[in-house]
Gaussian input, Z-matrix of N, CA and C with variables (Angstrom, degrees):
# hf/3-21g

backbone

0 1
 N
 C     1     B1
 C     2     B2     1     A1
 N     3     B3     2     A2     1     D1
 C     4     B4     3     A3     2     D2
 C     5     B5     4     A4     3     D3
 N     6     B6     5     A5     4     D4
 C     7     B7     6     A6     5     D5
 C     8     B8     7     A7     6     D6
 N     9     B9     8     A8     7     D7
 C    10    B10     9     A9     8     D8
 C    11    B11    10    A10     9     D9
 N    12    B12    11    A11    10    D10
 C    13    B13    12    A12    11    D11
 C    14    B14    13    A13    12    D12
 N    15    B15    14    A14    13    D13
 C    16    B16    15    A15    14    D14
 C    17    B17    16    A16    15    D15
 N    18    B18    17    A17    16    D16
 C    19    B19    18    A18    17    D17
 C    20    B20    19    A19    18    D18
 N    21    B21    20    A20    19    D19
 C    22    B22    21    A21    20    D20
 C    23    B23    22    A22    21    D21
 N    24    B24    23    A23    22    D22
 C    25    B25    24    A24    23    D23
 C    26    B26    25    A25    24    D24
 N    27    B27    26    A26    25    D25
 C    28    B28    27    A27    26    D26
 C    29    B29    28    A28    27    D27
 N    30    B30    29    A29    28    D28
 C    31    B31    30    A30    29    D29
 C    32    B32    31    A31    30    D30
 N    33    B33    32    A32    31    D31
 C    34    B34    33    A33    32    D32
 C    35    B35    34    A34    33    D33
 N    36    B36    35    A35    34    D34
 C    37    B37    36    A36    35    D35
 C    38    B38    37    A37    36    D36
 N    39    B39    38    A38    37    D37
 C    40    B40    39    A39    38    D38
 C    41    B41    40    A40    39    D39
 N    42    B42    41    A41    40    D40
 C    43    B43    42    A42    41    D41
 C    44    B44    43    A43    42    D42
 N    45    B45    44    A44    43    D43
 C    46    B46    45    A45    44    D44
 C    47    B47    46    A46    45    D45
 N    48    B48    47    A47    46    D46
 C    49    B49    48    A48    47    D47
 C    50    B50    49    A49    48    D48
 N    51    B51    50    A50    49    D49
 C    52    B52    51    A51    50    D50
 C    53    B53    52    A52    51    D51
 N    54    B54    53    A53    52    D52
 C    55    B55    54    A54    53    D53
 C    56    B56    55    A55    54    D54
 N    57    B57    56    A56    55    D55
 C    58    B58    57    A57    56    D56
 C    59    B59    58    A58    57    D57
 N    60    B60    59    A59    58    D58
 C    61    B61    60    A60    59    D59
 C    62    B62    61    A61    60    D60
 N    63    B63    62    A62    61    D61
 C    64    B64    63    A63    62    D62
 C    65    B65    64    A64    63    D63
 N    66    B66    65    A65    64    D64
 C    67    B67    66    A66    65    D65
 C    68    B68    67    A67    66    D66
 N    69    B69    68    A68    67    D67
 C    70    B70    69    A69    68    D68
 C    71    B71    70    A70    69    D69
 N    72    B72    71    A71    70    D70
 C    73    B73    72    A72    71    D71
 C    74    B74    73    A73    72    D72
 N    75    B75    74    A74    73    D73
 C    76    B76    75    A75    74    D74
 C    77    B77    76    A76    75    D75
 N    78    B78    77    A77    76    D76
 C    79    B79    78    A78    77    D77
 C    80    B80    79    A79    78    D78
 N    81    B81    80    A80    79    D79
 C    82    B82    81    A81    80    D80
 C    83    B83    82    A82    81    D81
 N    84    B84    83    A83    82    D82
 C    85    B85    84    A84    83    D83
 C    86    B86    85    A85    84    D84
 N    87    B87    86    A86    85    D85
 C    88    B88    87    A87    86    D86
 C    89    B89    88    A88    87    D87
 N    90    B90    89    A89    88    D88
 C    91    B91    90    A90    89    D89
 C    92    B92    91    A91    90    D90
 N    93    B93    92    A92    91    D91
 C    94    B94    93    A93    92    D92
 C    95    B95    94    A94    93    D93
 N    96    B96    95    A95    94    D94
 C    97    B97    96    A96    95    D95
 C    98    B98    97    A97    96    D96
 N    99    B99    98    A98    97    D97
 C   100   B100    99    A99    98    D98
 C   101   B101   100   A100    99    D99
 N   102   B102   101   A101   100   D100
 C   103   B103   102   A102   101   D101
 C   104   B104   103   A103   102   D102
 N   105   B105   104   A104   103   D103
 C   106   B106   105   A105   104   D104
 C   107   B107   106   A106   105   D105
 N   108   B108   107   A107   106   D106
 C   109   B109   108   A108   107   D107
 C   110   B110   109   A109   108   D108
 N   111   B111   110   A110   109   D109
 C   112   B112   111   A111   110   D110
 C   113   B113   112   A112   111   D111
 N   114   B114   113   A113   112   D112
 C   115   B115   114   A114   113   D113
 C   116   B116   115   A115   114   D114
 N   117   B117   116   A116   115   D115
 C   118   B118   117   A117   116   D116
 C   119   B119   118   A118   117   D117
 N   120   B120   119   A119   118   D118
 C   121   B121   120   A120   119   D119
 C   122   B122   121   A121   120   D120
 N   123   B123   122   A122   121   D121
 C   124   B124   123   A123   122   D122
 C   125   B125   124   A124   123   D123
 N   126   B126   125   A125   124   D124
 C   127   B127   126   A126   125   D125
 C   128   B128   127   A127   126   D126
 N   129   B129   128   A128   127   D127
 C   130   B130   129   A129   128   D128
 C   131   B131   130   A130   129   D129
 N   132   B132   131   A131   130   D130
 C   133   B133   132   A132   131   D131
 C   134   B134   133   A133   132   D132
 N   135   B135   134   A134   133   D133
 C   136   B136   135   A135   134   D134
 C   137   B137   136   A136   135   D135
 N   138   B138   137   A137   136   D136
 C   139   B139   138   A138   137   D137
 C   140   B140   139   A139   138   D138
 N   141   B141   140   A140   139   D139
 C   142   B142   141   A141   140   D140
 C   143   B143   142   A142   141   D141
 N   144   B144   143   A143   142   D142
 C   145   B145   144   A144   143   D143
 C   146   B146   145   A145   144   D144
 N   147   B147   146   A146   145   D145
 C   148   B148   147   A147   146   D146
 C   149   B149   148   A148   147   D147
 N   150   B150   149   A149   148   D148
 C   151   B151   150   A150   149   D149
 C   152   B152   151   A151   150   D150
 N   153   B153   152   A152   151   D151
 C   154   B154   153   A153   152   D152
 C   155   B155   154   A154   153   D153
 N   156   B156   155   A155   154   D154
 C   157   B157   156   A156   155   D155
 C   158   B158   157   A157   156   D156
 N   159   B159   158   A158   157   D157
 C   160   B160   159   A159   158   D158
 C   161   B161   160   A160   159   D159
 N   162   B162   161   A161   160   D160
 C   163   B163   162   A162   161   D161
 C   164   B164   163   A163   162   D162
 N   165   B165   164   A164   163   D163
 C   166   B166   165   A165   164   D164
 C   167   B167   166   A166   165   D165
 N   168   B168   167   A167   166   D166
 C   169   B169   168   A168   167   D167
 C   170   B170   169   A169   168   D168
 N   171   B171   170   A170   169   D169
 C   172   B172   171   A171   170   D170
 C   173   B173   172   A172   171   D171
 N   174   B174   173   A173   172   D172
 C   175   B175   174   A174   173   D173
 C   176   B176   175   A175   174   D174
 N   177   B177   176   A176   175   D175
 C   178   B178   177   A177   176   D176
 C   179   B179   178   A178   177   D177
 N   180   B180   179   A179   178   D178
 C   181   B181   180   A180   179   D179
 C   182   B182   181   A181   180   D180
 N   183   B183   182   A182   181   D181
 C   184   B184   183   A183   182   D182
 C   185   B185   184   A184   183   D183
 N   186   B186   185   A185   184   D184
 C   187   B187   186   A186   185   D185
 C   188   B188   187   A187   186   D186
 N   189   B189   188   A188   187   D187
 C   190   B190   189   A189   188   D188
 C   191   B191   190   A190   189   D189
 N   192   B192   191   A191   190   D190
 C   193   B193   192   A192   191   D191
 C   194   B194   193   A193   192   D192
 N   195   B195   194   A194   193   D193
 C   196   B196   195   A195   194   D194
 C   197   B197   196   A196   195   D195
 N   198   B198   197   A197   196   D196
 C   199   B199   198   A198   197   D197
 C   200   B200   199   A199   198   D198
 N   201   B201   200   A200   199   D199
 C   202   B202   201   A201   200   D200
 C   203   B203   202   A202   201   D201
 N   204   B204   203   A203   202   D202
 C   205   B205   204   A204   203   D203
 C   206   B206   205   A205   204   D204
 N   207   B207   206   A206   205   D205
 C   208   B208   207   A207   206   D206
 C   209   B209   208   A208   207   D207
 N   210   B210   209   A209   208   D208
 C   211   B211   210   A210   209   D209
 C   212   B212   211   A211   210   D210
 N   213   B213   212   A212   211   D211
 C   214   B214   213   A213   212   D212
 C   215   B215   214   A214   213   D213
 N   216   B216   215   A215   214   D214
 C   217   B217   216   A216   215   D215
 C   218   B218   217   A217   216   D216
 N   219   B219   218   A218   217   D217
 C   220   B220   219   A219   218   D218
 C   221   B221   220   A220   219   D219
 N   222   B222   221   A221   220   D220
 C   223   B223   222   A222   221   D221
 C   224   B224   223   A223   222   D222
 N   225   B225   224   A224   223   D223
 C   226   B226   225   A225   224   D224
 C   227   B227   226   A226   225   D225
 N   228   B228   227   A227   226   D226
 C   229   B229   228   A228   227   D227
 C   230   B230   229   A229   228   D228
 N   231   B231   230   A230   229   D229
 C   232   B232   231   A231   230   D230
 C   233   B233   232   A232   231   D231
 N   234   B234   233   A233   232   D232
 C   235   B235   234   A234   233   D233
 C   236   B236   235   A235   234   D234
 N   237   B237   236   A236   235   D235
 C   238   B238   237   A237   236   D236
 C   239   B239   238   A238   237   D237
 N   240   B240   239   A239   238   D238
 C   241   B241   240   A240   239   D239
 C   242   B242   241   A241   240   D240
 N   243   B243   242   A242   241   D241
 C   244   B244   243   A243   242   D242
 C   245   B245   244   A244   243   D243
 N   246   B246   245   A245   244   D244
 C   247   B247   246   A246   245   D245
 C   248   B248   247   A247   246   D246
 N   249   B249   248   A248   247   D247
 C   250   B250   249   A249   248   D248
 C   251   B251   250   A250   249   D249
 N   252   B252   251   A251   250   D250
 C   253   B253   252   A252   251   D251
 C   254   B254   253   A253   252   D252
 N   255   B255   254   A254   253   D253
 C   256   B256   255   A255   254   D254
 C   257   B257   256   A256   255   D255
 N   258   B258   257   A257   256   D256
 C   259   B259   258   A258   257   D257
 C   260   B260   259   A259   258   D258
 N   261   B261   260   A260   259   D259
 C   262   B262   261   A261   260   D260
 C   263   B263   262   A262   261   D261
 N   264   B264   263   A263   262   D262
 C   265   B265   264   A264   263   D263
 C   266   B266   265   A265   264   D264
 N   267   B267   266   A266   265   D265
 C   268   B268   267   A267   266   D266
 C   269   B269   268   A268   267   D267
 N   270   B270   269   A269   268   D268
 C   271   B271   270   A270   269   D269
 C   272   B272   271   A271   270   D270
 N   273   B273   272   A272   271   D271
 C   274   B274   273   A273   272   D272
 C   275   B275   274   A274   273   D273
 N   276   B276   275   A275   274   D274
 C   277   B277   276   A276   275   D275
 C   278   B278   277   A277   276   D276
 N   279   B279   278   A278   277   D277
 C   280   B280   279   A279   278   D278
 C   281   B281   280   A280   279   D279
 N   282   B282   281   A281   280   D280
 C   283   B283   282   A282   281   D281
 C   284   B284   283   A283   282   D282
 N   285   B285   284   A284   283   D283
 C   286   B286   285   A285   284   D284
 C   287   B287   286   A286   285   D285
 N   288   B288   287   A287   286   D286
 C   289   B289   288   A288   287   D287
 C   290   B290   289   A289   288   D288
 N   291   B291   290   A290   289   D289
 C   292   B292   291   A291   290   D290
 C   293   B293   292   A292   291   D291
 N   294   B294   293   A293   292   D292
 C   295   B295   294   A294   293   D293
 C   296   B296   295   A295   294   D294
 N   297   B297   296   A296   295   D295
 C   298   B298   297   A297   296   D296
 C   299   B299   298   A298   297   D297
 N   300   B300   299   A299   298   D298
 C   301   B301   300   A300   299   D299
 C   302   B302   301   A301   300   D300
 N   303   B303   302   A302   301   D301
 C   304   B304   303   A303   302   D302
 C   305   B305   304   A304   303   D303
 N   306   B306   305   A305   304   D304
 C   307   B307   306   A306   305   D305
 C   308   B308   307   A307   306   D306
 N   309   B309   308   A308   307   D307
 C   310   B310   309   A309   308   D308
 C   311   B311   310   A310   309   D309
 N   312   B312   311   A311   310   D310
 C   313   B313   312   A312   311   D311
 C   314   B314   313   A313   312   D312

   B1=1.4488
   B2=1.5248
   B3=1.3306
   B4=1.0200
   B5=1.8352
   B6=1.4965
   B7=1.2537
   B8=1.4052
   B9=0.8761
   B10=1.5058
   B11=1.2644
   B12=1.7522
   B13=1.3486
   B14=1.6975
   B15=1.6425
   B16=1.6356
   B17=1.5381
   B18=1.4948
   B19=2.0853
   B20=1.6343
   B21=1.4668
   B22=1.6367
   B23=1.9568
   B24=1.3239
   B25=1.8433
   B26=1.1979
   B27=1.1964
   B28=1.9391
   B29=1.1931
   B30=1.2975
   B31=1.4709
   B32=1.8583
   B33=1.2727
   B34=2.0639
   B35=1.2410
   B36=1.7998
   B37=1.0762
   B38=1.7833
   B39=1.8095
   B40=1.0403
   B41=1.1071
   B42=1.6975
   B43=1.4819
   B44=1.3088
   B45=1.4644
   B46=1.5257
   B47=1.8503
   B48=1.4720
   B49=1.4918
   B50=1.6728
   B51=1.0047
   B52=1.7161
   B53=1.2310
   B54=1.6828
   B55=1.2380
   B56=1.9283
   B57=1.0372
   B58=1.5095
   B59=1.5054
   B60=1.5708
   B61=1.2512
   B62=1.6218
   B63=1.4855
   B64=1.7833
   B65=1.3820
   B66=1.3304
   B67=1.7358
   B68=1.5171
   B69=0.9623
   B70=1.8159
   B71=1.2428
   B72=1.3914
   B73=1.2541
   B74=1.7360
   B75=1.7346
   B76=1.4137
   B77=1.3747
   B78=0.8378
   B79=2.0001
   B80=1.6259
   B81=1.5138
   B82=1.0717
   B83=1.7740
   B84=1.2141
   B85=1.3282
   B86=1.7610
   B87=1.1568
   B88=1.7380
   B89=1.6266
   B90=1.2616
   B91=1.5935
   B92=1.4764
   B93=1.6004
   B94=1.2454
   B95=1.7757
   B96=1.0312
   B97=1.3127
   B98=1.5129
   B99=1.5841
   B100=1.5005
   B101=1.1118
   B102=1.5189
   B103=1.3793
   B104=1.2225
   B105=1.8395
   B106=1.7035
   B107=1.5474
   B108=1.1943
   B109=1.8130
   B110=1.7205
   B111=0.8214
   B112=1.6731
   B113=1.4057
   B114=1.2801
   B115=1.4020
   B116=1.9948
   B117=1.0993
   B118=1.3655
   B119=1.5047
   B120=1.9402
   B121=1.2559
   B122=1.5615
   B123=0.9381
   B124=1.7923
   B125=1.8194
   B126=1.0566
   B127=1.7003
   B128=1.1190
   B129=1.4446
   B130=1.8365
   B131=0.8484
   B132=1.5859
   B133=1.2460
   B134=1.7150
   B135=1.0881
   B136=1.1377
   B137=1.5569
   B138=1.4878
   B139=1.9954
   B140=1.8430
   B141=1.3913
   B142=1.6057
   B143=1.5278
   B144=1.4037
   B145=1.4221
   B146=1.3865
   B147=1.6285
   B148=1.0675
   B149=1.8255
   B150=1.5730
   B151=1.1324
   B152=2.1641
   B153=1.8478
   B154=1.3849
   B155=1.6814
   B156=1.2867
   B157=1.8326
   B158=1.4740
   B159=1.3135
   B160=1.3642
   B161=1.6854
   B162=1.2654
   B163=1.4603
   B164=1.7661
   B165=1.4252
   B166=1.7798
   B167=1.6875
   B168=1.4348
   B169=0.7164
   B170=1.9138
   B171=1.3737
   B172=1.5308
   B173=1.2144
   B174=1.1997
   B175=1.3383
   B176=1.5522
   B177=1.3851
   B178=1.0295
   B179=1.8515
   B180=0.8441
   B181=1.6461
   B182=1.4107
   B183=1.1787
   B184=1.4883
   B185=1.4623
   B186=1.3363
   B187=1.5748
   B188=1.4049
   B189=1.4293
   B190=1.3689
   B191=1.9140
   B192=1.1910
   B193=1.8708
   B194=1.4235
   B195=2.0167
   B196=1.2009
   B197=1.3084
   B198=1.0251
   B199=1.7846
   B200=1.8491
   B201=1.1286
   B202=1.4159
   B203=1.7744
   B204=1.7229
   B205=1.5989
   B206=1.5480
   B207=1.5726
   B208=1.7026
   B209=1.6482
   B210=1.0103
   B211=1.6037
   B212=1.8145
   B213=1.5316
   B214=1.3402
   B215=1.4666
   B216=1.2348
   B217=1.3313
   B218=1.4222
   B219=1.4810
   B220=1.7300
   B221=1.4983
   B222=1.0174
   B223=1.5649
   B224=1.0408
   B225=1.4043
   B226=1.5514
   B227=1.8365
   B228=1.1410
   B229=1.9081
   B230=1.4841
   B231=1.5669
   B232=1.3066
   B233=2.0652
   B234=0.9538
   B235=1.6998
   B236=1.3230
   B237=2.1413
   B238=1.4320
   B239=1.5800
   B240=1.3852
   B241=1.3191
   B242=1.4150
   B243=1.2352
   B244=1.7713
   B245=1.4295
   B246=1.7162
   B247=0.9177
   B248=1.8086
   B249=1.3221
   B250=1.9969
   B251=1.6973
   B252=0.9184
   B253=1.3743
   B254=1.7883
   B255=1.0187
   B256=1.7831
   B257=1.7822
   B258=1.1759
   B259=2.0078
   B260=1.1122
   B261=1.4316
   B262=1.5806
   B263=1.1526
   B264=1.6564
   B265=1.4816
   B266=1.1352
   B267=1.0088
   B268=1.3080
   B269=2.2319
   B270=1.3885
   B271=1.6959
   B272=1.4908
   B273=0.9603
   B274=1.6359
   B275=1.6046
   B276=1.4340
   B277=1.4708
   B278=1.3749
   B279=1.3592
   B280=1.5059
   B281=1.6836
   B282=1.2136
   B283=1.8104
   B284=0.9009
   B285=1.8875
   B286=1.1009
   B287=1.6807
   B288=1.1015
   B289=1.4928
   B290=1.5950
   B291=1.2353
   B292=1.4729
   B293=1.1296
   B294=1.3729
   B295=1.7036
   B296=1.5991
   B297=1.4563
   B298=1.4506
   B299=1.8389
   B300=1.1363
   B301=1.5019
   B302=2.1954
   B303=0.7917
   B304=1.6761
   B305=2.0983
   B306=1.7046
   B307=1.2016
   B308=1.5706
   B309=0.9483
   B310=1.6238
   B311=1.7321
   B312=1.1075
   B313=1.7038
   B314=1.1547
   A1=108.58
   A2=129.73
   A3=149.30
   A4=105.70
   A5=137.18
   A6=123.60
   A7=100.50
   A8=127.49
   A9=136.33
   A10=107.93
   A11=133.07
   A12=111.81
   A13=98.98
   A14=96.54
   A15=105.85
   A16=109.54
   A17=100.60
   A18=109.18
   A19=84.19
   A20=114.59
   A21=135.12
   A22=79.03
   A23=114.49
   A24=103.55
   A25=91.03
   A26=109.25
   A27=86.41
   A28=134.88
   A29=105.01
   A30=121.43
   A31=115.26
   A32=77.40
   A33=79.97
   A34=128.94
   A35=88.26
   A36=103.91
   A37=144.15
   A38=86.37
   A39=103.05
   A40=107.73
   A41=125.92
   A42=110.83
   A43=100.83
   A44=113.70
   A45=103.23
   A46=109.50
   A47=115.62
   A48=109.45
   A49=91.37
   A50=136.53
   A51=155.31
   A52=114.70
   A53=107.45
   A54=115.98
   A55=98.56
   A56=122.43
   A57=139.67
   A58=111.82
   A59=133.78
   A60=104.09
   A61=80.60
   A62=105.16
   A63=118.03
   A64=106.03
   A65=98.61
   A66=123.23
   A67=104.75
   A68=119.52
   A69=124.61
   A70=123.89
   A71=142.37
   A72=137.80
   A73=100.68
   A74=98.68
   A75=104.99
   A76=116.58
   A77=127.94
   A78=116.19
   A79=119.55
   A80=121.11
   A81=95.81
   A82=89.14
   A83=120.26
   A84=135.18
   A85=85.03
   A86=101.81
   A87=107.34
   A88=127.93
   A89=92.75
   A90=90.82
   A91=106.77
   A92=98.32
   A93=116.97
   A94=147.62
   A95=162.90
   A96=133.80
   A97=100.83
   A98=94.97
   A99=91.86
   A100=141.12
   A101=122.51
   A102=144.18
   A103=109.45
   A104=109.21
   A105=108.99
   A106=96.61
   A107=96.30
   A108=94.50
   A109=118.83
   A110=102.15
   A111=106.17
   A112=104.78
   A113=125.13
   A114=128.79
   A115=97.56
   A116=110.28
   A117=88.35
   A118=146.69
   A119=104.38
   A120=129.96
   A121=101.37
   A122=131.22
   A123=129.67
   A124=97.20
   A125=108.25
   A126=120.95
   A127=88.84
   A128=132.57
   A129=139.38
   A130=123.19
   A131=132.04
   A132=123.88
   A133=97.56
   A134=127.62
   A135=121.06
   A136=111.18
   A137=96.89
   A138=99.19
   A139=98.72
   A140=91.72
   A141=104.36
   A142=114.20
   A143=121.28
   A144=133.46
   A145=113.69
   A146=111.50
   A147=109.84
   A148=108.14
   A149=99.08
   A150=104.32
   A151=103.33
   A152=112.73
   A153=107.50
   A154=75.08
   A155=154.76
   A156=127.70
   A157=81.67
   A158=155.57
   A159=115.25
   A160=136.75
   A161=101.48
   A162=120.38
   A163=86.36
   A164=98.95
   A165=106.46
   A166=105.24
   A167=125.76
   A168=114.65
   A169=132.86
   A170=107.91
   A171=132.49
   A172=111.92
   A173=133.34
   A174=126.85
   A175=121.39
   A176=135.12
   A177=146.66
   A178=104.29
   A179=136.32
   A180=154.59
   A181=114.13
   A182=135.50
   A183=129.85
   A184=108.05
   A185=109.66
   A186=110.81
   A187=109.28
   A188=117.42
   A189=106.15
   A190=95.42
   A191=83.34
   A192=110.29
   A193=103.88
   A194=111.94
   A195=114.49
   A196=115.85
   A197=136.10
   A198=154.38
   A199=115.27
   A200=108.87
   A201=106.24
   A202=92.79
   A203=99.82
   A204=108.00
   A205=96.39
   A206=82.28
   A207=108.81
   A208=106.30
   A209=112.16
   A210=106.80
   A211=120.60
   A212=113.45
   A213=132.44
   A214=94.88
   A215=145.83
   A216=152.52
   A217=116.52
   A218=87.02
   A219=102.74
   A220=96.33
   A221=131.65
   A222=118.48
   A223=113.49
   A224=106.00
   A225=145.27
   A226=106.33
   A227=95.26
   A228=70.75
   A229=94.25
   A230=131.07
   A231=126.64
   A232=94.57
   A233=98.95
   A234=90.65
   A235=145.61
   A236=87.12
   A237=89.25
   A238=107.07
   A239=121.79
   A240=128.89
   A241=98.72
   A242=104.96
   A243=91.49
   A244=116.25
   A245=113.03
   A246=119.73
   A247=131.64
   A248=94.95
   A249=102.92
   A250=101.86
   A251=127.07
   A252=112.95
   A253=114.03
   A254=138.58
   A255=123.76
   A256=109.75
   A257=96.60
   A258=111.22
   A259=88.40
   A260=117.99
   A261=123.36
   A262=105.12
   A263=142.48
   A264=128.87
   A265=155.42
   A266=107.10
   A267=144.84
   A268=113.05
   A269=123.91
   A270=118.82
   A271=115.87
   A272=111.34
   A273=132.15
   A274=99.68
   A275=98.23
   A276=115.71
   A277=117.31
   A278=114.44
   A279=108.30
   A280=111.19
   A281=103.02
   A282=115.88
   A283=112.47
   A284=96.94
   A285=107.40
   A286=123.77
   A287=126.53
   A288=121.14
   A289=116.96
   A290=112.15
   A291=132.45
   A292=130.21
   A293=105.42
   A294=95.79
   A295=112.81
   A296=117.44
   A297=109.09
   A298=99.82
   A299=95.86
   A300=114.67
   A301=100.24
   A302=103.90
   A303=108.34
   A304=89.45
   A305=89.87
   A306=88.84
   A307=133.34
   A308=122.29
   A309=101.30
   A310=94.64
   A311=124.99
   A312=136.26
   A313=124.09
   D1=136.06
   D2=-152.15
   D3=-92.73
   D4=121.73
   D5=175.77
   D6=-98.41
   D7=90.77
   D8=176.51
   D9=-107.16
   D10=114.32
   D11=168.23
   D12=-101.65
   D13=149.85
   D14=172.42
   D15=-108.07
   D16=121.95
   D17=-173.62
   D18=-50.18
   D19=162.76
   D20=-153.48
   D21=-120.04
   D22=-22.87
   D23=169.72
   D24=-61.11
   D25=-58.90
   D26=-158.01
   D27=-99.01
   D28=20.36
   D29=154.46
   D30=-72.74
   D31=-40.84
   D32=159.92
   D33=-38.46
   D34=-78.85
   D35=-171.65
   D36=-66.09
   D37=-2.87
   D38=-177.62
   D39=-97.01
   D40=-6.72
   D41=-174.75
   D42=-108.57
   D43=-21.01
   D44=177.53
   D45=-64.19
   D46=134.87
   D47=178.83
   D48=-145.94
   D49=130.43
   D50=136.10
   D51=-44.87
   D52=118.17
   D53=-168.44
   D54=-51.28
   D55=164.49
   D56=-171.30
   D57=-110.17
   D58=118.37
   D59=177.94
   D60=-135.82
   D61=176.21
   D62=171.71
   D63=-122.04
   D64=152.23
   D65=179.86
   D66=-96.48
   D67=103.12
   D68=178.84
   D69=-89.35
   D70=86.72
   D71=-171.10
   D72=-66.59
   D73=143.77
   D74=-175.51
   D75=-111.23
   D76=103.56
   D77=177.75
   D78=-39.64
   D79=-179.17
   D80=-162.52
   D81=-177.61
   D82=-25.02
   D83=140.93
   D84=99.90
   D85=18.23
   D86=172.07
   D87=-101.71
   D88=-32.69
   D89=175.63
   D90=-122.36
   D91=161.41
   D92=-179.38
   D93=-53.80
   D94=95.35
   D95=-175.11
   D96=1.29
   D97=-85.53
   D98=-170.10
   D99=-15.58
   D100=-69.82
   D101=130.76
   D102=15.54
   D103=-75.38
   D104=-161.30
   D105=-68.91
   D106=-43.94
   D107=-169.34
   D108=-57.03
   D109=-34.93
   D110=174.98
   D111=-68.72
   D112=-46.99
   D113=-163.16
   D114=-81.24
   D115=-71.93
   D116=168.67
   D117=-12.31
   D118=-62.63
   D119=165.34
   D120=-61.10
   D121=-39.58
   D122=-177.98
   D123=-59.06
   D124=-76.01
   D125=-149.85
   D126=-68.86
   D127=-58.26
   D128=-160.71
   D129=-93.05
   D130=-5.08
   D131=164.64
   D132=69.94
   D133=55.42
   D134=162.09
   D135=-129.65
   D136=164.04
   D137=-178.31
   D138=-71.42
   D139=168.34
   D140=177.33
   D141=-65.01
   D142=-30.16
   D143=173.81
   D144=-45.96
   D145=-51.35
   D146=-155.57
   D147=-101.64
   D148=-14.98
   D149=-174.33
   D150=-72.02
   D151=-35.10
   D152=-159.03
   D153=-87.93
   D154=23.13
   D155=154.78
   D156=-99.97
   D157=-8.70
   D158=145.17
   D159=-83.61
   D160=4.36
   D161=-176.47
   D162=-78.58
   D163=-72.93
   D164=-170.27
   D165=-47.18
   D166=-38.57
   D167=-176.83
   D168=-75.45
   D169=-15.79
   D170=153.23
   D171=-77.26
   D172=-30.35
   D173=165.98
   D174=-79.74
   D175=-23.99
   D176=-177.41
   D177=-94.07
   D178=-44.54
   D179=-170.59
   D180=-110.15
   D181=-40.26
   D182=-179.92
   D183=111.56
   D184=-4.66
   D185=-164.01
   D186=-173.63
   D187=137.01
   D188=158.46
   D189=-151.33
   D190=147.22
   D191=173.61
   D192=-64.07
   D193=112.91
   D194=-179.66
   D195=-104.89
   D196=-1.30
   D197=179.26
   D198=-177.36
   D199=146.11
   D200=165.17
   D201=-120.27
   D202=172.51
   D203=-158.82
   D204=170.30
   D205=-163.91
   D206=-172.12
   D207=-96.34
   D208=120.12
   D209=-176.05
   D210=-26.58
   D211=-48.05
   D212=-169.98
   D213=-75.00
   D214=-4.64
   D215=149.51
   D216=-61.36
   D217=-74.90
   D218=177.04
   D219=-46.21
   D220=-54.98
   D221=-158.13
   D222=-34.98
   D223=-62.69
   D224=-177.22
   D225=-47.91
   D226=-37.62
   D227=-175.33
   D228=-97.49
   D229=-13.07
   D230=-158.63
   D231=-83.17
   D232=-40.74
   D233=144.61
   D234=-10.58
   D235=-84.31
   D236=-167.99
   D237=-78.26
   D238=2.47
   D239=174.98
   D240=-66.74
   D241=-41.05
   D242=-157.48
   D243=-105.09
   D244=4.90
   D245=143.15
   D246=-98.18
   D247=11.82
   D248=176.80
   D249=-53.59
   D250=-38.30
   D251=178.23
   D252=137.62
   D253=171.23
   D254=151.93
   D255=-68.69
   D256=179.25
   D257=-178.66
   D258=-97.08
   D259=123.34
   D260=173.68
   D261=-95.56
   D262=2.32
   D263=107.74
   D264=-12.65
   D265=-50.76
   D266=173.13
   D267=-76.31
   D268=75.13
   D269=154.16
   D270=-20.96
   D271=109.36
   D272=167.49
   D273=48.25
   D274=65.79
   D275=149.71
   D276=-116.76
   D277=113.51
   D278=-158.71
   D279=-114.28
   D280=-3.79
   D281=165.00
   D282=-114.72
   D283=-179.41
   D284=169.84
   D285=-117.16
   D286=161.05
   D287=-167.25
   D288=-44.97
   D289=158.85
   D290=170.98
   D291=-93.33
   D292=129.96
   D293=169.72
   D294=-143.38
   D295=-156.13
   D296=-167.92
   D297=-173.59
   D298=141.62
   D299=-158.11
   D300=-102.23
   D301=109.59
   D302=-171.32
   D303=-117.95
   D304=146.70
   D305=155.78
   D306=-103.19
   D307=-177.81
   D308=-155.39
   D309=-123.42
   D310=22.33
   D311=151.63
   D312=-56.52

């Protein structure tokens, strides 16, 4: 039999877990690559690489998963998504993109 003691922190911390949900960007056939890619790199802090395989990938599928998180997170950027503005590229595009908050259970 093994004398192993386990610290009682991290027995905590390991059982406490936050439900998980994802932020799904939605296409919309309104805005640009460009568009997503800038806005991505704006809100997410991500490189341009990774931000246009989710552009292609909303454009190709209808959707692609832009972060998973804590719902009260997601809220928060699913927001500033949908307040980023329209593609001023884009003739009588007068929003800004869509998205949708799923849980991941």
């Amino acid at each position: 039999m093994s004398n192993i003691k386990t610290d009682k922190r991290e027995q905590t911390s390991s059982n406490t877990s936050y439900p998980k949900h994802k932020l799904i960007l939605l296409d919309d056939n309104q805005h640009t690559y460009n568009y997503v890619v800038k806005m991505l790199v704006r809100l997410f802090k991500i490189d341009e690489k990774k931000a246009f395989s989710h552009a292609c990938e909303v454009d190709k599928t209808g959707q692609s998963i832009i972060i998973s998180g804590t719902l009260e997170y997601l809220e928060l950027k699913k927001e500033q998504i949908e307040s980023f503005g329209p593609d001023p590229s884009t003739r009588g595009c007068k929003t800004s993109m869509k998205c949708s908050i799923e849980s991941e259970n």
